[in-house]
Steps between C-alpha positions, in 0.01 A plus 500: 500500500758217415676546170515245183910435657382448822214211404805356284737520760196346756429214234932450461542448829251211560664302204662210773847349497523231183230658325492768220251744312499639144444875489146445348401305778631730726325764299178328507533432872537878541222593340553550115623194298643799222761617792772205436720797341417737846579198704884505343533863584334459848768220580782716288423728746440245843557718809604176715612160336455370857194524507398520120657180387517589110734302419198267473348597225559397141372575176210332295734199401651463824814677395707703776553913433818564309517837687424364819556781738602396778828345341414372162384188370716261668434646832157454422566138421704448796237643702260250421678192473568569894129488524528135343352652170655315219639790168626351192624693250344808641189378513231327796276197449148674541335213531670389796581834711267746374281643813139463456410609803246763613607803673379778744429849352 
């Protein structure tokens, strides 16, 4: 049986290059639109940032994690502005890069 992480982790990984999610709509994606606060302990907790591109998700606002974990905000930042995703002042334009697509559970 596949766990809450792992159908946050499968939804995570499908977010593409450019594009990011909010952790409610990776929640809802998963399966439960009340797991935004499970999705930041799933990716706190990301086995793989290879393949689990967390870095990619943002919060409501479109704000990067101040406690990104894989090397704090800036490297967060840096992250996706190599993906061509504009951040300023710490936060994304939603309505320009936020992922919309549907994904494969």
């Amino acid at each position: 049986m596949e766990s809450v992480f792992d159908r946050i982790y499968n939804v995570v990984s499908q977010i593409p290059k450019g594009k990011v999610a909010t952790y409610g709509l990776v929640a809802k994606l998963a399966g439960n639109p009340r797991w935004a606060r499970v999705v930041g302990y799933a990716l706190h907790n990301n086995p793989d940032q290879s393949l689990i591109p967390c870095h990619r998700v943002v919060n409501r606002e479109g704000r990067v994690a101040k406690a990104f974990v894989f090397g704090g905000e800036n490297e967060q930042i840096r992250l996706l502005s190599n993906e061509g995703v504009e951040v300023v002042d710490g936060k994304v334009d939603l309505t320009k890069y936020l992922w919309s697509e549907e994904v494969e559970l």
